[in-house]
C-alpha positions in Angstrom: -159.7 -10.6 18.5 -161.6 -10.8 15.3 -164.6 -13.1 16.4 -165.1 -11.0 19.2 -165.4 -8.2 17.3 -167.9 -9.9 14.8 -170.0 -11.0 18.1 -170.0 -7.6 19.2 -171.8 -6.4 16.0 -174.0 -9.3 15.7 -175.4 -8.9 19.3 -175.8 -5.0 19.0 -177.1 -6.2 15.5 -180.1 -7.9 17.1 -180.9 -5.7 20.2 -180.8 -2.5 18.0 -185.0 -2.6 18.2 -184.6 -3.2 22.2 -183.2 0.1 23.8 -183.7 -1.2 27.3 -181.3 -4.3 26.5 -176.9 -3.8 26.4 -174.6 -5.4 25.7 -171.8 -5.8 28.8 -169.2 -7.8 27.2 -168.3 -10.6 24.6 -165.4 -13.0 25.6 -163.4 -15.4 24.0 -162.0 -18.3 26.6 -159.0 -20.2 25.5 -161.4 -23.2 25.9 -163.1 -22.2 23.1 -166.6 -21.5 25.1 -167.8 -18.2 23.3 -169.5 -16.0 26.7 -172.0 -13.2 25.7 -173.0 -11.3 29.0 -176.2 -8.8 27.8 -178.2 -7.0 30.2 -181.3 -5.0 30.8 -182.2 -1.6 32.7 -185.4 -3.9 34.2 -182.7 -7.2 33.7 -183.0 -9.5 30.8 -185.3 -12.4 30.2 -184.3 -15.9 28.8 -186.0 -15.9 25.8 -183.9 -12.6 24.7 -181.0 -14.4 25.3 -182.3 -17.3 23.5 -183.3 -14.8 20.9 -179.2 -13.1 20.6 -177.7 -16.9 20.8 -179.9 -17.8 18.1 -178.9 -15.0 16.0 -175.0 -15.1 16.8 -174.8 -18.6 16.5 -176.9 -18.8 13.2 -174.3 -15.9 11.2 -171.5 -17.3 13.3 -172.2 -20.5 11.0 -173.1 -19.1 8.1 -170.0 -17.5 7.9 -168.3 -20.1 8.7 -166.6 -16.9 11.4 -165.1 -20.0 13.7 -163.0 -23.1 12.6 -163.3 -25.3 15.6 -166.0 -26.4 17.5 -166.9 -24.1 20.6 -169.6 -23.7 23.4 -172.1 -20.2 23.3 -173.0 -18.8 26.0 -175.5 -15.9 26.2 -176.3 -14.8 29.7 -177.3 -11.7 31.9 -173.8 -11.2 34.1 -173.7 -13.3 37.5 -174.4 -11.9 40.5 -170.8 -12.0 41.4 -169.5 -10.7 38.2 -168.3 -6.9 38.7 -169.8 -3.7 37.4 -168.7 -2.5 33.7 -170.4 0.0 32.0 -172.0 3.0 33.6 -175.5 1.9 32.6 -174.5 -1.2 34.6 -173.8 1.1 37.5 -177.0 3.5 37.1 -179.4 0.4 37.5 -177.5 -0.7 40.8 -178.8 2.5 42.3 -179.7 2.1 46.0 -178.4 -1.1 46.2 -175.5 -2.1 48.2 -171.9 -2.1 46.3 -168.6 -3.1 47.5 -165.4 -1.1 45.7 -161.7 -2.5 45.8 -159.5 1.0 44.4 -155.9 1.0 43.0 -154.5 1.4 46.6 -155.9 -1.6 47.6 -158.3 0.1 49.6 -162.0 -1.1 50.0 -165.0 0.5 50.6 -168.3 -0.8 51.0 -171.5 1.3 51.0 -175.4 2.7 48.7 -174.3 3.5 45.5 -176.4 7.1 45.5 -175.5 8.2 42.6 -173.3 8.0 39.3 -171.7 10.5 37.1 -169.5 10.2 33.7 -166.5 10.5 35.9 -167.4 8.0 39.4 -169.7 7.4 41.5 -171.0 8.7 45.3 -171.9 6.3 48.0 -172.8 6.8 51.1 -170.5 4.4 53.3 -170.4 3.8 57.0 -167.8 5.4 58.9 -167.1 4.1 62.5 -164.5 6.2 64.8 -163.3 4.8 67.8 -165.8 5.3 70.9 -168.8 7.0 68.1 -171.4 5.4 66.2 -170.8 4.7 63.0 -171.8 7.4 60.7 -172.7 7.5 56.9 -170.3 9.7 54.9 -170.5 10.5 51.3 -167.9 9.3 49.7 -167.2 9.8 46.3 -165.1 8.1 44.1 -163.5 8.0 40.6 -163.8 5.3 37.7 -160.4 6.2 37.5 -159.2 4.8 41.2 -161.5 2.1 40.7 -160.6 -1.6 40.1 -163.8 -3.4 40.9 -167.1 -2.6 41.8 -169.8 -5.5 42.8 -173.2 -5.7 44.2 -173.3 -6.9 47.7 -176.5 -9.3 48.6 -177.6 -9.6 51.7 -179.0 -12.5 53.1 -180.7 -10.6 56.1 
């Protein structure tokens, strides 16, 4: 889609300065609500995204880029939203992550560590009658369908 497109280089337009800041992903909804989901390796704040909003929605208008009226949205990603881009996967480091694979499979488990080609994590692995037991498990973007950050509430 074309205005995505033109987002995309508007956004990476205006964090060029900010190496530390990313861009995850620009969407188009049918409802004509413009999302922009940017991110940070220490997270983003809100006047950076004030800041890229600002930006998009001022060369968005100056070029007159959309016809109708829509909605922009610029926002870090959720905390439900699933894991993207490496970098997104690199910050999550340590934390808890839950992975749904092309088999249907699931695996839950620290991400320890992340490579061009997957990731390792170390998930718990309970055998009738033993303890459970953390295994390193690794796993390939390829077999990978989702990827999310648990939160605990503990």
């Amino acid at each position: 889609m074309q205005i995505e497109k033109r987002v995309t280089e508007l956004v990476e337009e205006k964090i060029s300065d900010r190496p530390e800041l990313f861009l995850v992903e620009v969407r188009m909804l049918p409802n004509n609500k413009l999302i922009i989901h940017v991110d940070g390796d220490e997270g983003i704040n809100i006047q950076d995204c004030a800041a890229i909003s600002k930006h998009v929605g001022f060369h968005l208008e100056e070029e007159n880029t959309i016809e109708k009226a829509y909605n922009l949205e610029v926002s870090s990603p959720g905390v439900g939203e699933p894991l993207r881009l490496k970098r997104q996967y690199e910050k999550n480091i340590g934390r808890e992550v839950g992975v749904k694979l092309s088999g249907g499979e699931q695996k839950e488990g620290e991400l320890l560590s992340v490579s061009d080609t997957g990731i390792i994590i170390a998930a718990k692995v309970k055998e009738k009658g033993k303890k459970a037991q953390l295994v390193e498990t690794s796993l390939s973007f390829s077999d990978i369908t989702e990827t999310k950050v648990l939160i605990s509430f503990k």
